[in-house]
N, C-alpha and C positions, 0 to 999 in steps of 0.2 A: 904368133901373128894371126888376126883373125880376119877371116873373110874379106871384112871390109876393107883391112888394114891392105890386104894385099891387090886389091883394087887400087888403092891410091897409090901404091908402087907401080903397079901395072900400066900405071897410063903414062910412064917413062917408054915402055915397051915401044919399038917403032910398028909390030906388025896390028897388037890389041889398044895399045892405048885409048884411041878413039872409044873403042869399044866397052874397054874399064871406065872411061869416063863418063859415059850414059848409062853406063850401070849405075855408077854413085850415082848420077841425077835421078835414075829413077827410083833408088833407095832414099833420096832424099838429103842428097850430100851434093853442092856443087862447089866442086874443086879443080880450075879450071886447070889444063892441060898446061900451061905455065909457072903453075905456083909450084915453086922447089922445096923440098920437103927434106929433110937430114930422119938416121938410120931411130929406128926406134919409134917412130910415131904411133900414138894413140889413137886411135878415133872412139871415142868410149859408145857405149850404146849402141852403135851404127851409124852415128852423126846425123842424126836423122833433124834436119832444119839450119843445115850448118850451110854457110854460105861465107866462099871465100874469095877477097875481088885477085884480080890474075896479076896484079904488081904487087905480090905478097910473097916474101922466103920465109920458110918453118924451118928453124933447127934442128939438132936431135933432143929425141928423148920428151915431144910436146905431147899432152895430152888438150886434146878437147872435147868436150863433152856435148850435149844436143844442144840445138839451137843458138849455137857461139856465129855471130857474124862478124867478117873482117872487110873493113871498106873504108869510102869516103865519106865523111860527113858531109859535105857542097853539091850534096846530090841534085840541087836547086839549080847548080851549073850546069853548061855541056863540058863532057871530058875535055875539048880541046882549051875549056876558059879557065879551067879547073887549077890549083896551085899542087894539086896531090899529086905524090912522086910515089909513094908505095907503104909498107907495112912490115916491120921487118922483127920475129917473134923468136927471139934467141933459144938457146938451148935451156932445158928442163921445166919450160913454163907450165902451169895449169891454167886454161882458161875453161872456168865455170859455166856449168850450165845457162846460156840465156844470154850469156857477155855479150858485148857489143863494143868492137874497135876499132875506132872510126876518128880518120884521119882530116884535116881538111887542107892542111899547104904542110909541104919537104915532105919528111921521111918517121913515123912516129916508131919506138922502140919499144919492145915490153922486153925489159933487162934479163938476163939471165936469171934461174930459179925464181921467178914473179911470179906472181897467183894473181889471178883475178879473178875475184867471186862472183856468185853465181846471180846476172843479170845487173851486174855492174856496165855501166858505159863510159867506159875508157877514153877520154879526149888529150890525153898529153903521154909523153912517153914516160917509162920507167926507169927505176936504177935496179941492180942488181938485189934478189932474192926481197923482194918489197913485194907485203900484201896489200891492194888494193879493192875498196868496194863503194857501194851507190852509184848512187846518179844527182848529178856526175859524179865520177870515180873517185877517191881520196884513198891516200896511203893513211891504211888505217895500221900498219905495224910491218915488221920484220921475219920471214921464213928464217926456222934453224936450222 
């Protein structure tokens, strides 16, 4: 596990948390204090440009790479008018350098084992072990 990786566990901690979590920020990672994260997490690089909104669960076993954003697409709204419920990024995903996964009403999924490449922008959810890429994102084939 490296450095980073154990940053973003740390901000579980009741006494550093706070403190792991300014650290990513000031690494260049913000990953708020609410986003639940399962065992095995990547942050590749340092995650350095990675932005993650706080109604978001990470499975195990995710890997993301720099500048991966996960949010709302209605950012045009205020949160309270807003239809977005959360982001929810199952277990063994790849999100590529530069992704972008952006929600605008319920709940969007990227399926178990998905790949989304690198600076794809993701508007709809996935199905299981499905590579997706561009803008906007298209299932372009199938992980083995």
């Amino acid at each position: 596990m490296s450095f980073y990786e154990s940053l973003v566990y740390a901000r579980n901690n009741r006494l550093l948390g706070r403190l792991a979590y300014f650290g990513l920020k000031l690494l260049g990672a913000e990953i708020p204090l609410s986003v639940a994260i399962g065992p095995g997490f990547l942050l590749h690089h340092g995650g350095v440009g990675v932005v993650i909104h706080p109604k978001t669960f990470i499975g195990a076993r995710v890997g993301i790479y720099p500048g991966v954003t996960l949010g709302r697409a209605d950012i045009y709204r205020s949160a309270t008018e807003s239809a977005f419920e959360g982001l929810v990024i199952e277990d063994d995903v790849i999100l590529g350098a530069g992704a972008k996964i952006l929600c605008e009403r319920g709940i969007l999924r990227v399926g178990r084992g998905s790949v989304i490449g690198a600076n794809a922008v993701l508007l709809e959810s996935t199905g299981e072990n499905e590579m997706w890429a561009g803008i906007p994102a298209r299932k372009v084939g199938l992980r083995n």
